[in-house]
C-alpha positions in Angstrom: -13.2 -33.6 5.4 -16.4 -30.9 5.6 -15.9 -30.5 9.2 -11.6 -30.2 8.8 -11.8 -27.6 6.2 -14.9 -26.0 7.1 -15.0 -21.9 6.9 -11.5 -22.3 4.7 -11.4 -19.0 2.6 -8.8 -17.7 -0.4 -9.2 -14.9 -2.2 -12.6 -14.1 -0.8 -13.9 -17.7 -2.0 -15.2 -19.8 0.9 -13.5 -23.6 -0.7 -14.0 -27.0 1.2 -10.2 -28.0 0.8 -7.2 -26.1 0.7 -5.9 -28.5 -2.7 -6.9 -26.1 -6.0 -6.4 -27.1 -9.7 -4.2 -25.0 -10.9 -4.6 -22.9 -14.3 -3.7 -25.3 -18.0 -4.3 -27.2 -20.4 -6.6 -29.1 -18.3 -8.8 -26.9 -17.1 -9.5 -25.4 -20.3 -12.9 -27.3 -20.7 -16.5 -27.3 -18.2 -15.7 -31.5 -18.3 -12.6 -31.2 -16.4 -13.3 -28.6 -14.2 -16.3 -30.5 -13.1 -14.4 -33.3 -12.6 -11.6 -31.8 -10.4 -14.6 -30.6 -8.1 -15.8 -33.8 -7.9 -13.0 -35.4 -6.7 -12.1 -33.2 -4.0 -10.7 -29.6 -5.7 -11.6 -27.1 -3.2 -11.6 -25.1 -6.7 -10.5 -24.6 -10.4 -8.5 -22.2 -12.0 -9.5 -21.9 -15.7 -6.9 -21.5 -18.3 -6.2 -18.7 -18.9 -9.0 -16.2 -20.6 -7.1 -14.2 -23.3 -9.4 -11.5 -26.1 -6.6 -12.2 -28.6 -4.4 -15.4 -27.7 -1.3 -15.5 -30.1 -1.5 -17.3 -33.1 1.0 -20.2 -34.3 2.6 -20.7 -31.1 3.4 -25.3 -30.6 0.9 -25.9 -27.8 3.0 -28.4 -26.4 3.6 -30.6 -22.9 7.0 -32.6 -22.8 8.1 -34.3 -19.3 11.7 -34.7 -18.7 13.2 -36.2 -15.8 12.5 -33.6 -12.8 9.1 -32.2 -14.3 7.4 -30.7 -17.6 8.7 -27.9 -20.6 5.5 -26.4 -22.2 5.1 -23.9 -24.8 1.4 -23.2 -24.1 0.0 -19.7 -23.5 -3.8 -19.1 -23.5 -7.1 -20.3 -24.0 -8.3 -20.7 -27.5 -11.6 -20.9 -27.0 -13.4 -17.3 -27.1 -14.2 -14.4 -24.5 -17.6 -15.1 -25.0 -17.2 -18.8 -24.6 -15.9 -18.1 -20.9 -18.3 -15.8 -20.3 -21.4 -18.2 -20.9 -19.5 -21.0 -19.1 -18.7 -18.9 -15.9 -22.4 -17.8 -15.7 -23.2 -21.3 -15.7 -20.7 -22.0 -12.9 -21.7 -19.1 -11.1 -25.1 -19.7 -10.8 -24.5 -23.5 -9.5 -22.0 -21.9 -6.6 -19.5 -23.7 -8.0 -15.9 -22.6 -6.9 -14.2 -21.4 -10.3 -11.4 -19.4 -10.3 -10.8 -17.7 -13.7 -7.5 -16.7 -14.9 -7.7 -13.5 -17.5 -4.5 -12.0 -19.3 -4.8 -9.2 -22.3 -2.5 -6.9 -24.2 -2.9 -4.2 -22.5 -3.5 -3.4 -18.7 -6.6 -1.5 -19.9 -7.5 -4.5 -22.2 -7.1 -6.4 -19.1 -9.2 -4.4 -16.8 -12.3 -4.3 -19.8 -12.2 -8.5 -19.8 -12.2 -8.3 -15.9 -15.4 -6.2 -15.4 -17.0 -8.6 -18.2 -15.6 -11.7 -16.3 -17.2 -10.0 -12.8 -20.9 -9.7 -14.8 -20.7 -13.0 -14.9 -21.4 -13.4 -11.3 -17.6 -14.9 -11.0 -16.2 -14.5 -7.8 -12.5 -14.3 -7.9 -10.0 -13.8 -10.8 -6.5 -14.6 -10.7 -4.3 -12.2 -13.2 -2.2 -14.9 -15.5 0.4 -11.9 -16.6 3.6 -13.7 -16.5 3.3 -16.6 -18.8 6.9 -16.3 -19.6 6.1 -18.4 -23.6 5.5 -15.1 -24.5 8.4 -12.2 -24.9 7.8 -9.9 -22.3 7.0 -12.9 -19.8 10.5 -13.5 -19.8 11.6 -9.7 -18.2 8.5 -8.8 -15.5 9.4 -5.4 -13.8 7.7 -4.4 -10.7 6.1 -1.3 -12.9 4.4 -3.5 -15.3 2.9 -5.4 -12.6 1.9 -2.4 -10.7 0.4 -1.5 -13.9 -2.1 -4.3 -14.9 -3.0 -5.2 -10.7 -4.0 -1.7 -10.9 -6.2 -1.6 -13.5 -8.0 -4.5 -12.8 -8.4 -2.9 -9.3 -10.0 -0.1 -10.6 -12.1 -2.1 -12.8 -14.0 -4.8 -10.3 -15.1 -5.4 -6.6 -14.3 -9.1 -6.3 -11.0 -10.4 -5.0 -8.0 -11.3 -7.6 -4.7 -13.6 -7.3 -1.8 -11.8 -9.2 0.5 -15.2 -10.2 4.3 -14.3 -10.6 7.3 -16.2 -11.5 10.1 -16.4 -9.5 13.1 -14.5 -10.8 14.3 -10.9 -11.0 13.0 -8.4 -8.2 10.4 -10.9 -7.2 10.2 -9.1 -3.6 9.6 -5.8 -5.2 6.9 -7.3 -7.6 4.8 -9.2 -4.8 4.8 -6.1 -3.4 3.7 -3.9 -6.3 1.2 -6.5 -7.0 0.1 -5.7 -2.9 0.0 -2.1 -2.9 -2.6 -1.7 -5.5 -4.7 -4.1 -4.6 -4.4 -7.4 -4.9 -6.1 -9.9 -2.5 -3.4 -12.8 -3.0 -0.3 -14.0 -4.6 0.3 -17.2 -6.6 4.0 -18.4 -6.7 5.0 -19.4 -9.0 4.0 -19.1 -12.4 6.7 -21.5 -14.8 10.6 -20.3 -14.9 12.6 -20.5 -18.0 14.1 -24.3 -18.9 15.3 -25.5 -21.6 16.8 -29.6 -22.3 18.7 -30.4 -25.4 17.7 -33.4 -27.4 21.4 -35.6 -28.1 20.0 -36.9 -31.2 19.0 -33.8 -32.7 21.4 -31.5 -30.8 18.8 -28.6 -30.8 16.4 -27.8 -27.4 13.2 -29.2 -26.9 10.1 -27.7 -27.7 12.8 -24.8 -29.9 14.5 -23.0 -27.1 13.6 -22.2 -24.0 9.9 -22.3 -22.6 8.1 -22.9 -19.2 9.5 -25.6 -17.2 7.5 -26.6 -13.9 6.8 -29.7 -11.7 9.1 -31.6 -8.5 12.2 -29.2 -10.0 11.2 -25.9 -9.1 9.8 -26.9 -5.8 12.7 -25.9 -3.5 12.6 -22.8 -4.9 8.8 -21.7 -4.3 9.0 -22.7 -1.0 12.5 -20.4 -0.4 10.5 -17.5 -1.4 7.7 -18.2 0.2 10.2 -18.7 3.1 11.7 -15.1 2.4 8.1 -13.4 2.2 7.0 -14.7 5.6 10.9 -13.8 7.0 10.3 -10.3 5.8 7.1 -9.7 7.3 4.9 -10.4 3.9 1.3 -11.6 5.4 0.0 -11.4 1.8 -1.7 -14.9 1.6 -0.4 -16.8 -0.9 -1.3 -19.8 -3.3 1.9 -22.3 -3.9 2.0 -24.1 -6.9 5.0 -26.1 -8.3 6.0 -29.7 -8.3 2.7 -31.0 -5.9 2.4 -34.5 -6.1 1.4 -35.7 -3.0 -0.2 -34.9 0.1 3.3 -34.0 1.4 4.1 -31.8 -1.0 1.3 -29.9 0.0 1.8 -30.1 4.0 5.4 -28.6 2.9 3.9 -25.7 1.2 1.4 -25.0 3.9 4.0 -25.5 6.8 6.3 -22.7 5.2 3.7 -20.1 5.2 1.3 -20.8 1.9 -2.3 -20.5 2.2 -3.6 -23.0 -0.2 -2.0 -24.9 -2.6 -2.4 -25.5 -6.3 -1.5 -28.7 -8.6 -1.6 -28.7 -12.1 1.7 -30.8 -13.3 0.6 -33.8 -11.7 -2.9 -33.7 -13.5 -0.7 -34.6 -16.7 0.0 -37.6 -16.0 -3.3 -38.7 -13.9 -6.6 -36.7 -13.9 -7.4 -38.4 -10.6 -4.4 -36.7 -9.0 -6.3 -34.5 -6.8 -8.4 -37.4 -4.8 -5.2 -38.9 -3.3 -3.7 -35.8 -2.4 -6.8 -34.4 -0.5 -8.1 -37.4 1.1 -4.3 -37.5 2.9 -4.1 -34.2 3.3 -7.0 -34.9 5.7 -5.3 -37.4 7.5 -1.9 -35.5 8.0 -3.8 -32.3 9.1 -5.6 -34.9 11.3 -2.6 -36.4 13.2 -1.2 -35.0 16.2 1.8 -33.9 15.0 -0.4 -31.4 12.4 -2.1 -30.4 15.3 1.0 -29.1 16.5 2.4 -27.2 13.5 -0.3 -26.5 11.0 -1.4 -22.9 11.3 2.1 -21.8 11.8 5.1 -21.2 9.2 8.1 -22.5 10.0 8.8 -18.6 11.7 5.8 -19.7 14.1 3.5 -16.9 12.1 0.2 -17.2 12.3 -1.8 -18.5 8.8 -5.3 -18.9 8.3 -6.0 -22.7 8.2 
């Protein structure tokens, strides 16, 4: 697998498989992340690093039939908690990704030049968890906003993750003009499912939904960048559960692929899907399309 993926590179970090761990609930401890690794992650996305996470929000993970409704936000654990762990990551080499949000753009910009001291090597900017208010209406302005200021603030190469929606086009491209190095798509999209016996919604109302459901729908926009001329490169992430999932997202123009959903429900997930990922890649019929979206563009495999 060292010799299929060798020399693969996102976001300015060199990874030995093209399969990441997305940002969540389970990568919010140094055991998991270790573990993903292990088992064939070509990196980890941390959850998401947050100076003052809300306060009294459910925390909760519900599967329905075509994927997962959360109300989770950020990491509870302490600035200076990440910051100790991500030394320690940094100084074994280890490919962690680590996924910051603040109030503020210049809040967010400060706990990205702390994160960077860390000897961390690529961020990716967690501003459209859509469990909280403004999530739920992202303008291209207020992503212009907080991709600039983490521009301004740090050397290393960032992800900006958006949610598909509203304006998406004009907010990749915001995102692109000042500055950042990738694009994840997507971030969770508003879902709600009523419970029959109690007549109210799940989790309260409307939260993130991700997982198999959404799929279709990151790999149309992915479609649209690419027909548009977008070269961005770009992480997928929604509804990954096997090796072809993955193929899908890299056929259509992605440049790695993330799964977190299916890390619910096994934390051996990632194995599986690497392991025949390298077989598919291997087979002629790879040979043949791999490298190229469906537009016949050249990607970076």
């Amino acid at each position: 697998m060292s010799t299929l993926f060798q020399g693969y590179e996102i976001c300015g970090m060199r990874i030995r498989s093209p399969i990441i761990a997305g940002s969540g609930l389970v990568t919010d401890s140094a055991r998991n992340i270790r573990h993903y690794l292990a088992h064939g992650a070509g990196a980890v996305i941390t959850k998401t690093i947050h100076p003052a996470p809300p306060v009294g929000n459910s925390e909760k993970v519900t599967a329905i039939s075509t994927g997962w409704l959360n109300s989770t936000t950020y990491s509870k654990k302490t600035v200076e908690h990440w910051l100790g762990l991500l030394k320690i990551f940094a100084s074994e080499d280890a490919p962690v990704i680590a996924s910051i949000h603040a109030r503020t753009p210049s809040e967010l910009g400060h706990l990205a030049r702390e994160v960077e001291g860390t000897g961390c090597k690529s961020l990716e900017l967690g501003i459209s968890c859509l469990n909280e208010f403004e999530g739920l209406f992202d303008t291209p302005e207020r992503v212009a906003n907080y991709t600039r200021e983490v521009k301004n603030a740090v050397s290393i190469p960032f992800s900006v993750k958006l949610s598909l929606g509203d304006f998406l086009m004009e907010r990749i491209e915001a995102a692109v003009s000042e500055g950042a190095s990738c694009i994840t798509l997507s971030d969770t999209i508003p879902g709600a499912r009523i419970d029959i016996a109690t007549a109210r919604p799940l989790l309260g109302g409307p939260f993130g939904y991700s997982g198999p459901g959404i799929m279709p729908l990151v790999i149309a926009a992915i479609y649209e960048l690419r027909a548009g001329g977008g070269t961005v490169p770009v992480m997928a992430s929604g509804g990954v559960s096997e090796a072809s999932d993955a193929l899908e997202y890299l056929y259509a123009g992605a440049n790695a692929v993330q799964v977190y959903s299916a890390l619910h429900t096994s934390r051996d997930a990632i194995a599986p899907i690497v392991d025949d990922l390298f077989h598919m890649v291997g087979s002629e019929h790879s040979r043949k399309v791999i490298g190229k979206s469906i537009l016949t563009r050249e990607i970076s495999l």
